[in-house]
C-alpha positions, -999 to 999 in steps of 0.1 A, spaced: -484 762 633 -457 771 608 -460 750 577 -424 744 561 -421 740 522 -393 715 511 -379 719 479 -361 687 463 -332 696 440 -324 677 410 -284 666 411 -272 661 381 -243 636 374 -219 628 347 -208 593 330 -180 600 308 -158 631 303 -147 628 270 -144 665 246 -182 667 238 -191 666 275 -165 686 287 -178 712 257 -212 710 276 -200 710 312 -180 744 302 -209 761 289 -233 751 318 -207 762 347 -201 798 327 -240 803 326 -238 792 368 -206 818 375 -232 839 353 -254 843 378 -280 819 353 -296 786 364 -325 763 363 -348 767 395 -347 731 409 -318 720 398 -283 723 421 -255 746 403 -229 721 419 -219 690 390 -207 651 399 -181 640 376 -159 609 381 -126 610 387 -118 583 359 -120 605 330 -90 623 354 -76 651 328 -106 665 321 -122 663 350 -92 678 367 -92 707 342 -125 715 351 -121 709 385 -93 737 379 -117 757 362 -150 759 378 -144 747 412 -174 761 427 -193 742 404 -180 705 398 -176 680 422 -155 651 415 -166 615 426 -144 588 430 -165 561 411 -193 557 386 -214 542 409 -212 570 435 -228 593 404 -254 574 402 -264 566 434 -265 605 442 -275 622 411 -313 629 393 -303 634 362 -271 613 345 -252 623 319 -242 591 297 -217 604 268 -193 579 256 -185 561 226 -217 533 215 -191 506 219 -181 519 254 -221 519 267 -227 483 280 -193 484 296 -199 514 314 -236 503 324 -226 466 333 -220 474 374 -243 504 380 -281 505 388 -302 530 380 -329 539 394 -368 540 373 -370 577 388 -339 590 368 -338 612 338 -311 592 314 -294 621 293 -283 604 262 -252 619 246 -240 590 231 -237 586 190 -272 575 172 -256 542 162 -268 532 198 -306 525 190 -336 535 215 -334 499 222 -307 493 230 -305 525 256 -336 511 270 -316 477 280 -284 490 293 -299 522 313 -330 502 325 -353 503 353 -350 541 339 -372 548 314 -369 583 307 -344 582 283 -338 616 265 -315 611 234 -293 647 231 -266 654 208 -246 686 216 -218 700 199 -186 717 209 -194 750 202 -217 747 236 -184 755 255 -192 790 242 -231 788 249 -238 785 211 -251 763 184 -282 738 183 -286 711 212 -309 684 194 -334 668 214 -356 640 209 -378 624 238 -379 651 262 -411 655 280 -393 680 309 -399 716 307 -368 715 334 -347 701 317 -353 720 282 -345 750 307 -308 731 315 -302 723 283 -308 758 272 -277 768 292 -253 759 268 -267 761 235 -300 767 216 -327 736 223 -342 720 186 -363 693 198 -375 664 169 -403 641 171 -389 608 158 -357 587 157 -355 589 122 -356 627 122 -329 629 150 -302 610 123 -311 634 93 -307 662 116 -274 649 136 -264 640 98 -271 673 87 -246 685 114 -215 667 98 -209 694 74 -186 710 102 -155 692 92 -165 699 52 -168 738 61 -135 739 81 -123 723 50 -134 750 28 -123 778 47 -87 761 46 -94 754 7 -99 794 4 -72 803 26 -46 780 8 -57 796 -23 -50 831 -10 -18 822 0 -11 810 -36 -27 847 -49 7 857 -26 -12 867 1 2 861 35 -15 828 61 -21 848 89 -37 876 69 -58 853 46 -71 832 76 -77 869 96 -99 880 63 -112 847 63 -120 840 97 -139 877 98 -159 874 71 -170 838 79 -180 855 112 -201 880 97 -222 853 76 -224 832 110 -243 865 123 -268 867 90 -273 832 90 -287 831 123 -308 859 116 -326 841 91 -345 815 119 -370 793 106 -371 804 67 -341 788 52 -314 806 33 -330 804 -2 -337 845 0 -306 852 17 -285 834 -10 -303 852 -41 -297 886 -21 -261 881 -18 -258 879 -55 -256 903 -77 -272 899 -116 -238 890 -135 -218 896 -105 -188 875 -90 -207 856 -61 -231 849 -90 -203 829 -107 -189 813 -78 -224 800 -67 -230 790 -105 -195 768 -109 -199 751 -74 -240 740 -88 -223 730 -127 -195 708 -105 -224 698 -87 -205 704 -52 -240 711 -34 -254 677 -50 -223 658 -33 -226 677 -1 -263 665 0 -248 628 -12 -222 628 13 -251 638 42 -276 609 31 -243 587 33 -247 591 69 -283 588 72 -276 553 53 -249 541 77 -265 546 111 -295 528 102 -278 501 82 -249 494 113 
């Protein structure tokens, strides 16, 4: 007697392909052509056809790896895992006309201002509901992917294609740390604010955002480096006693620019709980 061993593959499946999914579906598919996947889990993606220029683009892109369903409802009748990542207002729409299924793993992307309850309505019978908030850098493989509710090994292993996996224990800790995030736009503005002041010191644009873009680069690497500690030692060691970075660091704390960044973060915190 020969005994034959069937594996079931997860399918996974996605609801909405908007820029932040797109992001994510571009850093998973370069990890498949790669050579890199999850055991278990098929290298071949369902999108819908709705979200039609991004899904054609990627289509274009990474055709041996997305598949492109006519419907919604054809994505979640075939898939394991499902994608959800549109706008909050966008969710019950969306969910109105398709069934899931209790067995499915719900792969939250959308905003925070959708509560846990809330998701539990519109995606139920599922109940594995795993609340993830990527970022667009994961086209590139890179940058956090925050996770709160995930009890899959599996799927920590997927998500780890495209970015690095920081998992949180509590609602409340997944808004401080998706707050935290939304200094993005406020660094972009700063490197534009030092740029623009080069280009008043008569420096050139293109050269200024070159030097600028470079040296940013470089911090990006130390930054990293520095894991779980914090950046309280790195900051002191890029000073020098009575030295320029000294002074800048000293004039942004007397304007107190790091006391409105931290101001303008808790702003957040305040307005997803108080929607």
């Amino acid at each position: 007697f020969f005994l034959i061993a069937f594996v079931i593959m997860v399918r996974v499946g996605v609801l909405g392909v908007g820029t932040i999914s797109r992001c994510v579906l571009e850093g998973i598919c370069t990890a498949f052509s790669m050579g890199e996947s999850v055991e278990g889990v098929e290298t071949s993606i369902l999108i819908s056809a709705r979200s039609s220029a991004n899904s054609s683009v990627l289509k274009t892109m990474f055709s041996d790896y997305i598949e492109i369903r006519e419907d919604n409802k054809q994505i979640v009748e075939e898939c394991d895992w499902i994608i959800v990542s549109v706008r909050p207002e966008q969710v019950s729409e969306l969910c109105k006309d398709l069934t899931f299924r209790e067995d499915q793993i719900i792969l939250n992307f959308v905003s925070a201002c959708l509560s846990e309850e809330e998701a539990k309505k519109v995606f139920s019978p599922a109940t594995n509901i795993v609340r993830i908030s990527p970022y667009p850098c994961s086209k590139n493989r890179l940058g956090p992917v925050l996770v709160l509710n995930s009890k899959c090994e599996k799927l920590d292993e997927f998500l780890g294609l495209f970015g690095d996996v920081v998992k949180v224990d509590t609602m409340d800790q997944f808004i401080s740390m998706q707050s935290g995030s939304c200094f993005m736009a406020p660094f972009y503005q700063a490197l534009e604010s030092i740029t623009t002041w080069l280009e008043s010191e008569n420096i050139e644009r293109e050269t200024a955002s070159l030097f600028v873009g470079s040296l940013v680069h470089a911090f990006a690497f130390d930054a990293k480096a520095q894991g779980p500690k914090g950046y309280a030692e790195i900051t002191a060691e890029s000073q020098t006693k009575g030295g320029m970075n000294e002074q800048a660091v000293n004039h942004l704390k007397d304007a107190k620019a790091f006391d409105a960044l931290q101001e303008a973060l808790a702003g957040l915190v305040a307005r997803v709980k108080n929607k």
